[in-house]
N, C-alpha and C positions, 0 to 999 in steps of 0.2 A: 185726962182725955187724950187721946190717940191723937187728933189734929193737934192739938198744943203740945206734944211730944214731937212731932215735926219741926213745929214754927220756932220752939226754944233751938233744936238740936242746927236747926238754918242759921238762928241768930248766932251760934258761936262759927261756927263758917265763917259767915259774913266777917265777923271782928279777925277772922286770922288773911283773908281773902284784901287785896289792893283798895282801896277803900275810897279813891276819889272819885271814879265810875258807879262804884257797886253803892257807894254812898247815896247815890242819884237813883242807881237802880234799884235798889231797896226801900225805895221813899213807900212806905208802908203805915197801916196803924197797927197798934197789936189788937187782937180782937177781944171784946169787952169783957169784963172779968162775970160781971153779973147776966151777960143775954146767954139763951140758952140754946142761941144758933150757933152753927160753927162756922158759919160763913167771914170773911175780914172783910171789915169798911170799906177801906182803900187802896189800892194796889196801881203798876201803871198794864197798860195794855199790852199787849202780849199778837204777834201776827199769828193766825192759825186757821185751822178747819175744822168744825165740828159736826159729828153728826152724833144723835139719839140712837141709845142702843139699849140692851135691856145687859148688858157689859160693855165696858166702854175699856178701848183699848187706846195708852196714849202713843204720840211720835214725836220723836225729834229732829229736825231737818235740817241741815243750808241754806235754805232758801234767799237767802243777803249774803253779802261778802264781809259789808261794814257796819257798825253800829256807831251813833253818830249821837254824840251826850250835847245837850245846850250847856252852856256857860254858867256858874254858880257865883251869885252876884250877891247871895249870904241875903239880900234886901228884901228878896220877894219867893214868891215859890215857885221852884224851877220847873220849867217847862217839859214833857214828856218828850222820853229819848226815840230814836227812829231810827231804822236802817235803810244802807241804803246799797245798791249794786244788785240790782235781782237775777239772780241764774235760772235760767231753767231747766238746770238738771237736779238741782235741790227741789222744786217745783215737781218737777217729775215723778220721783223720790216719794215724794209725798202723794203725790196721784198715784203712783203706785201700788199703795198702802190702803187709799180711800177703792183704788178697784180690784185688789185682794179683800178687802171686807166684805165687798157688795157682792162679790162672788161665790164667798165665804155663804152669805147670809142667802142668796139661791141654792144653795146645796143642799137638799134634801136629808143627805145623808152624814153631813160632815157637824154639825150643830142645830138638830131640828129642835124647833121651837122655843129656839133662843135666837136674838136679833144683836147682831154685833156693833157697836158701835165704837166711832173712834174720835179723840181731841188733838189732834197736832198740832206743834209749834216750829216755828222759827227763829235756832239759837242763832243767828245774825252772821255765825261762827265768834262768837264773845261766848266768854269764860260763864263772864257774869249773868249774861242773859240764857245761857244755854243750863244752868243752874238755879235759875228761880222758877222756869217753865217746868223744870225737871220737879221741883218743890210743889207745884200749883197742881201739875196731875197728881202725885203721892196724896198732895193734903187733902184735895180736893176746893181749894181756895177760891178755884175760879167760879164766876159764878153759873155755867151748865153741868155745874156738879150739884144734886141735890140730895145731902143726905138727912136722914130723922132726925129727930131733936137729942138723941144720946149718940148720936157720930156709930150709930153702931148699920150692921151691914153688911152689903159686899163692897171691896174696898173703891176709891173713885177712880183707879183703873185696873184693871187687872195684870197689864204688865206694859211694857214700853220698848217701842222700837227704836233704837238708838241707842245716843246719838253718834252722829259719823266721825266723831273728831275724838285721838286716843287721848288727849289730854283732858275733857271736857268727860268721858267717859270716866278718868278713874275719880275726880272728885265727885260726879253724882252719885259712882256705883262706891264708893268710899259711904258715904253717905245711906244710898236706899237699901247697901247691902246689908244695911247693920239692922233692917226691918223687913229683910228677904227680897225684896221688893224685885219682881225679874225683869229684868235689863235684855233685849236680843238688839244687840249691835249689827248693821249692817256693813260697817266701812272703820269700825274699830280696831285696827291691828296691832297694837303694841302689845308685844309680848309677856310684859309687866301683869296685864291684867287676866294672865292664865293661872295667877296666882289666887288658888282659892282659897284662900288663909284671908286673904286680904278682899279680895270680892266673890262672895260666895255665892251672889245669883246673878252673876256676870255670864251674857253666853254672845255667842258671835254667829253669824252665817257666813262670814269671813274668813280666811284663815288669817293664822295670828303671825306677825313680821320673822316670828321662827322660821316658820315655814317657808315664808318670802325668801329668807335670805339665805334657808337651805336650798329653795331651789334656784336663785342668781348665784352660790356656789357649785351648781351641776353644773349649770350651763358656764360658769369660768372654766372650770376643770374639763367639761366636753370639749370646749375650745382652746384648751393651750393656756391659756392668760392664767399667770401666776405675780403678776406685775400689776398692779390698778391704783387707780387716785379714789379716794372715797370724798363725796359732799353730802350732806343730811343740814337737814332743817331742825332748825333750834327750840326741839319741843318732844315731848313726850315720844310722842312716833320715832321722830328721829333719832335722838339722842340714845332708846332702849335699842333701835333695831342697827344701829351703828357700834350700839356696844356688842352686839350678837353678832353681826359680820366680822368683827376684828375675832373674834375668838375661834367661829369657823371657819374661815379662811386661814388661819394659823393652821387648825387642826387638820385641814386639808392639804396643806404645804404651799400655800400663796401666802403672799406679802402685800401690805398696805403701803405702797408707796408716799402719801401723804393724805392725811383727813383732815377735814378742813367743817366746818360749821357753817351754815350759806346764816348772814348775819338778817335779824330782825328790819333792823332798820335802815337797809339798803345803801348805808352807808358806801360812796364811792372808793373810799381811801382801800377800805377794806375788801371790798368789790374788785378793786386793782388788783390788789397783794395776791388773791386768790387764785386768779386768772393767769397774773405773774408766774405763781408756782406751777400749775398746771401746766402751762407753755413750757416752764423749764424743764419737769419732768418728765424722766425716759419712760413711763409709763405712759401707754398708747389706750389704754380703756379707764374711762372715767365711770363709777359706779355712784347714781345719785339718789339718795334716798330722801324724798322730799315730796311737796304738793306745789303745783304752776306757780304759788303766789310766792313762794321761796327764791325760788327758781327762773324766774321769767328776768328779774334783775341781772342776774350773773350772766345768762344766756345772751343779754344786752351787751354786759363788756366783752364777751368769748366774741360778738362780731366788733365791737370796737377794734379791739387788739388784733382782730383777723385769726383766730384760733382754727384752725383748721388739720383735718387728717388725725379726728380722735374718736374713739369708738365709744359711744355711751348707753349706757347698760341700764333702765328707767326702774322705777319700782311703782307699784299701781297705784301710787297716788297720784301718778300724771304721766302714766302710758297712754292712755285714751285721752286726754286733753289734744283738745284741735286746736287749742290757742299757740300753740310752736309752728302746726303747719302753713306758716307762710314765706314766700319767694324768698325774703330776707333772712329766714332762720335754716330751713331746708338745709344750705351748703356744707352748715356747720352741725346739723343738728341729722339727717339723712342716713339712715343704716342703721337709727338709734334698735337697740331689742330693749323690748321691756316685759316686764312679770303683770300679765292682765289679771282682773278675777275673772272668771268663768263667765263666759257669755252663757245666757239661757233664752227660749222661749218663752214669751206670756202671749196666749191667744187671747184674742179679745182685747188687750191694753191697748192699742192703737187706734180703735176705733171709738174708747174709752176717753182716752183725753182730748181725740177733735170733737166730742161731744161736750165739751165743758162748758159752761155759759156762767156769768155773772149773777144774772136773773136767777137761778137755782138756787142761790145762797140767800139765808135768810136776813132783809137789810139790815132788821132792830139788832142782827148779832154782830158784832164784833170780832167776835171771836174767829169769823168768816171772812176777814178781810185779802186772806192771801189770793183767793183768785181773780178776786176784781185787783189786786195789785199785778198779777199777772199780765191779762188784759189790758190793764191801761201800760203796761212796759211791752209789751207785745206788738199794739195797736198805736203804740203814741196819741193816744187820747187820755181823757178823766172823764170819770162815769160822773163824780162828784165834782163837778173843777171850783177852782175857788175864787177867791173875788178874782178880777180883772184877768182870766186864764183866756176868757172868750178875745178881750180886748188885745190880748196879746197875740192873736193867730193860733188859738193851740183849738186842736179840737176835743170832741165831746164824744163819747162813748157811748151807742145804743143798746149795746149788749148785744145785738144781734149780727155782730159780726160774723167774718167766717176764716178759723183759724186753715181752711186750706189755701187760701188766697193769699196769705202772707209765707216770706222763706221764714221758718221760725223749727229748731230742734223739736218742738212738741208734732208729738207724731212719728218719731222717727226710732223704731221699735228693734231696729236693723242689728244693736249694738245693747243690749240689754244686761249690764254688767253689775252696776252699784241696786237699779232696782229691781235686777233676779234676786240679789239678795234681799232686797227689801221684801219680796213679795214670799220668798222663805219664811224669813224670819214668823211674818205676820202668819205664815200658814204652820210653824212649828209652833205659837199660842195657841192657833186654834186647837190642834190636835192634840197638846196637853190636856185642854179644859175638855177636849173628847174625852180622852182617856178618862179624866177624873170624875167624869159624869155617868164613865159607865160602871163604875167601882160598885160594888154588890153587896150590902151592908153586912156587916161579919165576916168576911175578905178582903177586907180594905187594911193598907200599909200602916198604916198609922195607930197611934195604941190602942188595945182592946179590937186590933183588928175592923177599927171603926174609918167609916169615910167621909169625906168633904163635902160638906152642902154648899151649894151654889148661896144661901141666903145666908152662910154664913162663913165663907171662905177665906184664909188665911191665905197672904201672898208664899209662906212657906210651903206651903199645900201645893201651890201648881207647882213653884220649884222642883218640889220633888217629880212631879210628872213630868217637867222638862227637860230633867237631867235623862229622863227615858224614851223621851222620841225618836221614833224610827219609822221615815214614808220616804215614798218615794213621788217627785214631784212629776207632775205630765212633759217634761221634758226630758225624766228619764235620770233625775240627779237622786242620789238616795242623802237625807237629811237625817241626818242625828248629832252627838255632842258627844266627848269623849269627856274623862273625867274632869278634866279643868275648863269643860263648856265650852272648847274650840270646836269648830267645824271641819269633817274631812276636808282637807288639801288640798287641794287641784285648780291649777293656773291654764292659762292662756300663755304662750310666748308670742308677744305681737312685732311684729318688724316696720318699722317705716319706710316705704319706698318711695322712691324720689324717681317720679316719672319723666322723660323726657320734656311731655308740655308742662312743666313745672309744678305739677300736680302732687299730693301725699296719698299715697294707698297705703292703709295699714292692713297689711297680710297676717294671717296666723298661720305661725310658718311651726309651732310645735306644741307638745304638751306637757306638764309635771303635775305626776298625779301617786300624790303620799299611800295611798293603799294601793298602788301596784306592786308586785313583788320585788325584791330586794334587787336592786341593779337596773331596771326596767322604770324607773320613775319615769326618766325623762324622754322625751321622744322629739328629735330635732331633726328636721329636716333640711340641712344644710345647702342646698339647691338653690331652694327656692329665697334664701335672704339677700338680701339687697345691700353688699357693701358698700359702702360712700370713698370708696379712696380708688386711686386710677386700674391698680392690677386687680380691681372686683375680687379681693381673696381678704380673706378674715386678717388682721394685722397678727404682728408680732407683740406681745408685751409681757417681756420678762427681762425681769434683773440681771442675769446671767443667763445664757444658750446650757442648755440641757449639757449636761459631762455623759458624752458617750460612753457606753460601754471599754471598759479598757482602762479607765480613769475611776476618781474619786472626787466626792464634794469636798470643797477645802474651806469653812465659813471664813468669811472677811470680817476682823474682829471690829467689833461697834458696827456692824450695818444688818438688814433686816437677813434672814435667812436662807430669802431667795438672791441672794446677792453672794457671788460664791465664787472662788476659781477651782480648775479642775486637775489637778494631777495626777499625772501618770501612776498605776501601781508601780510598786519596785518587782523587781525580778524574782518571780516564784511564786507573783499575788498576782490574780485577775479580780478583776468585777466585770458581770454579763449582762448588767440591766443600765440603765439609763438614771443618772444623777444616785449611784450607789454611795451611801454612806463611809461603807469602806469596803478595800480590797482583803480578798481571803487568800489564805493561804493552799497551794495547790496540797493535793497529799504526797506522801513519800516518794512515789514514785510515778509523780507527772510533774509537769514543770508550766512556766506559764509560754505560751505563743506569741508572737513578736507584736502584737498588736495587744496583749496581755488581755484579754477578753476571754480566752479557751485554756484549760488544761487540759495539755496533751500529755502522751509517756512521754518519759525521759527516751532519750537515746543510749542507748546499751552497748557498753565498749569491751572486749578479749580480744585476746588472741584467736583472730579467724583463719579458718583454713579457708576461706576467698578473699584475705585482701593480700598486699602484694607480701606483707612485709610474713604473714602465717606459711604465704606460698611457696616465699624464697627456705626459709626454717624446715619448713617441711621436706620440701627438695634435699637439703644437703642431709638432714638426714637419714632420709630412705639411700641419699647415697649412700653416706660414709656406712649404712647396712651393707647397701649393694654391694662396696669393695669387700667390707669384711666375709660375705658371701665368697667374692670369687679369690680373698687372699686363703680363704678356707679351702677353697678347691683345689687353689692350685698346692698349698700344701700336703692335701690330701694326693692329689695325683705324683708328687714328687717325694712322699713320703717315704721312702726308702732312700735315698738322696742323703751324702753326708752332710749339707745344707740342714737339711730339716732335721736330721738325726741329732747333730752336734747342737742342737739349739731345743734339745728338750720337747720333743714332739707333743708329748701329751699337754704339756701345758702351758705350747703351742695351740696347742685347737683349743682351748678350756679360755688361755686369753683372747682368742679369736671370738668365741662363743661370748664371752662377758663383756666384750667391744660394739659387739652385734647389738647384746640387748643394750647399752649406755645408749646407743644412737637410735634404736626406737624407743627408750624410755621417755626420747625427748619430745614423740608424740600426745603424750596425754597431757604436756603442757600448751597444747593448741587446742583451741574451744573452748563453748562455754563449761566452767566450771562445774561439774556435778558433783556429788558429793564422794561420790565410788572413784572419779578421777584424783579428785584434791587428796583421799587419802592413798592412795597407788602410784600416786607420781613418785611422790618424794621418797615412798619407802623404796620401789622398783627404783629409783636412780638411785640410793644408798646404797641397795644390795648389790646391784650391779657394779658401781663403780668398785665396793671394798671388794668384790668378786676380783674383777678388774685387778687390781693396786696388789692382793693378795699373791695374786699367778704372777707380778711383776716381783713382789716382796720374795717369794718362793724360789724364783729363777734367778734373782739375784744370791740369796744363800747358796744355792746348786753350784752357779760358776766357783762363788769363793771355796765353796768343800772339794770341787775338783781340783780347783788349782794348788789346793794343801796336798792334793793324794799324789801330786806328783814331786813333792818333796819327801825326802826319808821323816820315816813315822807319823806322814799322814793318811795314810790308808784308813787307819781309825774314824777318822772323823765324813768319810764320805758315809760309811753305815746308817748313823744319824740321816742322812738323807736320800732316804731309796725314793722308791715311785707311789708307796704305801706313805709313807711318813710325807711325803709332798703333795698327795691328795689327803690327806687330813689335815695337815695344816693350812693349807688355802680352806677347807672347810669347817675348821675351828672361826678362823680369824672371821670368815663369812657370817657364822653362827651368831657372834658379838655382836655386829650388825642389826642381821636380822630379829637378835633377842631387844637391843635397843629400839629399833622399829615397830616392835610389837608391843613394848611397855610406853611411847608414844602414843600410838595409834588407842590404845585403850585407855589413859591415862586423858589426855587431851590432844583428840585427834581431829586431823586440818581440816575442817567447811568452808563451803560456797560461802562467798560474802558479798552483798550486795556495797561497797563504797562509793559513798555520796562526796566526800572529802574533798577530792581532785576538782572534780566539774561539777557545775551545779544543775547543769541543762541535760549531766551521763551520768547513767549508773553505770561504774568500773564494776563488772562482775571477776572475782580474786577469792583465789582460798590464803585463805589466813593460816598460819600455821599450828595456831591451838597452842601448843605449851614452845615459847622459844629454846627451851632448856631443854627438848627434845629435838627440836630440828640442829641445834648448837651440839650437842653431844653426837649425831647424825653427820655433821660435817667435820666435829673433828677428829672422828674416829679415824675416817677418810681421810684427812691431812696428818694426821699420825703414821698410819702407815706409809703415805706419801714421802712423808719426811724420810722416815726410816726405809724405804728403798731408796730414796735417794742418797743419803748417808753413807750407806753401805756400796751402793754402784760408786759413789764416790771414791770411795775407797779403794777399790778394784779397777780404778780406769785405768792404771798400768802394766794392765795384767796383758800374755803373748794373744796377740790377735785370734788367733784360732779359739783361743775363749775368751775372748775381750767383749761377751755380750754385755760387759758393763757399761760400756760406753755409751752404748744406744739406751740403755735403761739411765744411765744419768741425764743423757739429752731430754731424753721422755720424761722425764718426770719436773726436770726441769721446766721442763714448758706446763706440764700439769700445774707444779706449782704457783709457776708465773698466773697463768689463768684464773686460779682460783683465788689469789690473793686479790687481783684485781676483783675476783668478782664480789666480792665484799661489798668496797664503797659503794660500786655498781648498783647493783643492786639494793642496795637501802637507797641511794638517790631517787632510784627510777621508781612513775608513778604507774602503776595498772598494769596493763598488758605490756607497758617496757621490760616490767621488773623480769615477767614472764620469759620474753623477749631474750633478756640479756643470761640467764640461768642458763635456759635452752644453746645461748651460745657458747656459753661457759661446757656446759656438756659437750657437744659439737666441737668446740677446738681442742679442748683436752683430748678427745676421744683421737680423735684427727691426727695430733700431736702423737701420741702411743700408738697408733697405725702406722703411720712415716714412718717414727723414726725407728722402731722395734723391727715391722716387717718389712718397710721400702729396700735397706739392702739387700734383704735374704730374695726376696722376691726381682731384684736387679740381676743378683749373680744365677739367680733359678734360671731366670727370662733371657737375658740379655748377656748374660757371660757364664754357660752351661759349662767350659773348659776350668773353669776356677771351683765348678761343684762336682770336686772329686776327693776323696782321701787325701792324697797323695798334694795335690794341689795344698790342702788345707794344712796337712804335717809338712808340707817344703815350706811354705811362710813359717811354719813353728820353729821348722829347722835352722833356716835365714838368721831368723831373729834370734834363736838362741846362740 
């Protein structure tokens, strides 16, 4: 039998379940083996509300705080347990539900001619008691359950609103899931029970603490706080949705500066430690995940100790508690933000519960005792009072009181949050058992395409219609379930403000709402919240100040990840964003900026023809051109001159001509680099100089062939060198050169080169020389013949002045050689445009050097002593000295 399939599957519960309470609370018969009712003997009473319906839908409510066992004395039989603390927002809860039915059962159109009825109880908020009510609807035990003599049927309720407590939810839905049984929670949020493996006709008009603690992770992250203390209550709620905050808040890049468990049983010592670490903690926003009765303790020592100047961030199980807002808590407790559910409207509910009356309820029931418990906690009377209640002053209850007369929460419609959902939930059963009434026989879900009769209805049947609801309520909220039976999303951020006349306004100062598009959840309006600390601006609370741009996160080893120092990139890395993991490297050619935030270019270094040192080079020479220019002219103009005659006129101008270009060759080592320059430099300075050195190489053999032709049987040897044979041999020796030059330049020829080496912050632009064995073979060609005039003028220095052009050709070349020897080391020393630099000078003084000292006399005696440039003048020295 189906009911005795319950009562077994309760009794092993019971045996795993605390067993000193529940042992009381269970005080039960089992029902007799031989009657053919399924009704049970014995049971203890149960607080609730019932109403006749032709479906009866049950509830499960708060309605008590405490449940209050008598003493077990083993001697007699113990007396029936009782709760006790009546709220009248579990009250309410429940009126809520009773005037979602009745409004239900006016609607023409939403369930005609079906009458809804409903059985609520009150789980006291015990485990125990919220678990046998949960059992008495299923079984149908109580006694305004009547079913036929074979238990067969529609079931004794068809589903169950409840209950509000996540712990109390997953043992019953543990239980009624394993017989479909549907569960719509109003105030259920633990995340745990989105697990449809485990509660399969679990559904919520709530959203689930996911949700919750995604959206107190927006609103950290909107605000800066990567820094926070976490407190959670020691219980399914808490402990699931605490373990789902640390892991999002991780994944978001905040830190848990300390969590802490607010303890059961209010222990002081503990209570202390707690508040201790909080005070100590550089963490300035405290995140509390818990319900008032957790919480109202701690709150107590945080004014003991004087805790003050801490931001606290609520979660909805006592954002709307008014029990914080007084003068005494305010100081500490003011600016708090918390995650609300969704306010809604219910029209009509307001005028609904001041219409409530005692007298309505039927006496013989029992079952009916919650409103006359109301009443007399409302009214401070007893409708029943018991012996000597008269004798003590107390009064007596007529029932026809008037619930506007008294300050009492009922009524007050203003604020409609745990019973919008309630009044959901109950309107998402209805619309299931809509749907499943309209189902068309042969088009129905179920096998053979067949559907669900009301006389014979399986609790898995509505399920399935449950899982498919989609309306929308008169408030404009659209209701449905997603696959694990949670409810779309969507909060309230409510702000406490702490008014001057010492007053709490709770503002709704924003929104988060799971089906808005991606980025756009949350919506805060930061204006209008009411900080509690003196500069009215939202605090600071993070482990470490954000690492500007320019820097890096550097973790502090053993401590959480927001906790971090910041260092500088190094030289040639920036990072541009704000707490950057790490710095990048700039590319080739940009560098980092002094604040290392930006790649900028390098700075780009030659030889410039605008700065001083391109300007001075450049000057001398276009000079040392300019003279060679006018030493050209004037030997041109004085060229018949035994000055110019006696000194080899042709190659006189030919050396003039090859001096010329050495000193503009040294132009194309100024500027940037191009590639047409790097390879023209160095061969134009090759050819020129061996040009050069050649005309000096040539004039030296010339003087020593003359000076033989004037001893007997030298005549011979001047033939060897006429004006033909000394314009081919400067042009041979030239050719050498130029053949070398050419098998460089095609071989491995000198490019632009960008050098990074030198500077890190400049690019040295430099040509490279391509093959060293080519530019090496290029200069010693040049130093060969160098040598060898030199050698030979050497030789000759004591030859009769009149042809003693050796002299001036040994000086000359001497200095040549001097120059170029130095410019060796020189040169490998120097870095970039020096290197440039000191070549260019090396050019320029040589060139300089063979200018002086070759032309300087001849152009003296031209200029400045025209009486020594004669024949005559030149043969009387020859004569003197011989």
């Amino acid at each position: 039998m189906r009911v005795r399939q319950y009562i077994n599957l309760y009794l092993s519960i019971v045996m795993i379940l605390n067993s000193s309470s529940l042992s009381l609370l269970l005080n039960y018969s089992s029902a007799s083996s031989t009657s053919s009712s399924c009704r049970l003997r014995e049971h203890f009473s149960l607080n609730g509300m019932y109403q006749k319906g032709d479906v009866i839908l049950g509830g499960l409510f708060e309605v008590h705080y405490f449940t209050v066992f008598p003493e077990l004395s083993f001697t007699s039989e113990p007396q029936q347990l009782y709760c006790e603390g009546f709220t009248s927002c579990g009250f309410q809860q429940a009126q809520t539900m009773a005037f979602a039915v009745d409004e239900i059962n006016r609607d023409p159109d939403l369930l005609p001619n079906i009458k809804l009825g409903y059985q609520l109880y009150d789980d006291c908020q015990k485990l125990g008691v919220s678990l046998r009510a949960a059992m008495s609807l299923a079984s149908g035990t109580e006694k305004e359950f009547l079913l036929d003599e074979n238990c067969s049927g529609s079931p004794p309720v068809l589903g169950i609103v409840g209950d509000p407590g996540s712990t109390n939810s997953i043992a019953i839905s543990s239980v009624l899931g394993l017989f479909r049984v549907p569960m719509v929670s109003h105030y259920a949020t633990c995340s745990c029970l989105s697990d449809r493996g485990k509660y399969p006709s679990f559904f919520r008009t709530i959203p689930s603490d996911a949700f919750q603690v995604r959206a107190m992770i927006q609103i950290l992250r909107r605000l800066g706080w990567t820094w926070v203390g976490l407190l959670f209550s020691d219980d399914d709620y808490g402990v699931q949705a605490a373990r789902s905050f640390h892991s999002s808040l991780a994944e978001s890049g905040g830190c848990v500066a300390y969590s802490q468990v607010l303890p059961k049983d209010n222990h002081p010592t503990e209570l202390q430690r707690i508040v201790g670490e909080i005070k100590s903690s550089s963490a300035r926003v405290v995140v509390v995940i818990s319900n008032e009765a957790y919480l109202l303790p701690l709150v107590d020592e945080v004014v003991v100790q004087n805790v003050k100047g801490l931001q606290w961030i609520a979660s909805e199980a006592w954002t709307t508690s008014s029990v914080f807002h007084t003068p005494r808590l305010m100081p500490y407790l003011g600016g708090t933000l918390g995650i609300a559910i969704r306010r809604g409207e219910i029209p009509g509910l307001r005028d609904f519960l001041l219409s409530i009356r005692p007298n309505d309820q039927p006496d013989n029931n029992p079952g009916n005792n919650m409103v006359r418990q109301f009443w007399e906690a409302v009214f401070g009377c007893r409708l029943e009072p018991p012996a000597g209640w008269v004798e003590a002053g107390g009064d007596i209850c007529t029932g026809q009181e008037d619930l506007r007369d008294v300050e009492t929460n009922c009524g007050d419609v203003s604020e409609l949050r745990p019973e919008y959902n309630v009044y959901k939930a109950v309107y998402a059963l209805a619309h299931a058992l809509h749907d499943l009434l309209q189902c068309v026989p042969g088009r129905g879900p179920f096998s053979g395409h067949s559907c669900a009769s009301l006389q014979r209805l399986e609790h898995w049947q509505l399920v399935h219609y449950l899982e498919r609801v989609n309306f929308t309520t008169g408030f404009g909220d659209r209701v449905s379930f997603d696959d694990n039976g949670d409810a779309l999303a969507i909060y309230d951020i409510l702000n406490w403000a702490w008014l001057q006349d010492g007053s709490v306004q709770v503002e709704n100062v924003g929104v988060i709402d799971e089906s808005a598009p991606a980025g756009q959840e949350l919506t805060l309006d930061e204006d209008r919240i009411f900080w509690n600390f003196e500069s009215r601006k939202p605090p600071r609370s993070v482990c470490s100040e954000s690492c500007p741009p320019g820097t890096r996160v550097a973790r502090r080893k053993g401590e959480p990840v927001c906790c971090f120092d910041c260092i500088s990139c190094a030289e040639g890395e920036v990072s541009n964003t704000t707490d950057s993991a790490e710095c990048l490297k700039c590319p080739e050619d940009f560098w980092s900026s002094p604040e290392r935030d930006l790649c900028i270019p390098k700075g780009v270094e030659f030889l410039s023809y605008q700065e001083s040192l391109g300007i001075s080079l450049m000057t001398a020479s276009l000079l040392g051109s300019l003279i060679c220019a006018v030493v050209l002219g004037i030997f041109t103009h004085y060229r018949n001159t035994p000055v110019v005659k006696a000194n080899n006129s042709e190659l006189s101008f030919l050396l003039l001509l090859s001096l010329k270009l050495c000193f503009l060759c040294s132009l194309l080592f100024i500027g940037r680099p191009r590639l047409w320059t790097c390879q023209l430099r160095h061969a134009a300075f090759g050819i020129s100089f061996v040009l050069c050195v050649s005309c000096i190489l040539v004039k030296t053999l010339v003087v020593l062939a003359v000076f033989r032709t004037s001893k007997p049987g030298g005549k011979a040897s001047l033939k060897w060198f006429g004006a033909g044979q000394q314009r081919g041999t400067v042009l041979v020796l030239t050719s050498f050169q130029a053949a070398i030059c050419t098998a460089w330049l095609v071989s491995a020829s000198p490019t632009p080169h960008k050098n990074m080496r030198y500077h890190n912050d400049k690019i040295v632009y430099e040509c490279v020389v391509g093959s060293v064995a080519g530019f090496g073979a290029l200069l010693g060609y040049i130093g060969l013949l160098a040598f060898l005039s030199f050698l030979l003028a050497f030789l000759a220095r004591n030859l009769p002045d009149n042809f003693n052009e050796a002299k001036f050709i040994t000086f000359s070349m001497l200095i040549f050689c001097a120059v170029w020897i130095s410019f060796v080391p020189a040169y490998i020393s120097s870095p970039g445009k020096y290197a440039d630099a000191v070549e260019i000078f090396a050019i320029l003084a040589s060139s300089f050097g063979i200018l002086v000292a070759l032309f300087g006399p001849k152009c003296y005696i031209i200029l400045l002593r025209p009486e020594r440039n004669t024949k005559k003048a030149l043969m009387g020295r020859a004569s003197t000295k011989t």
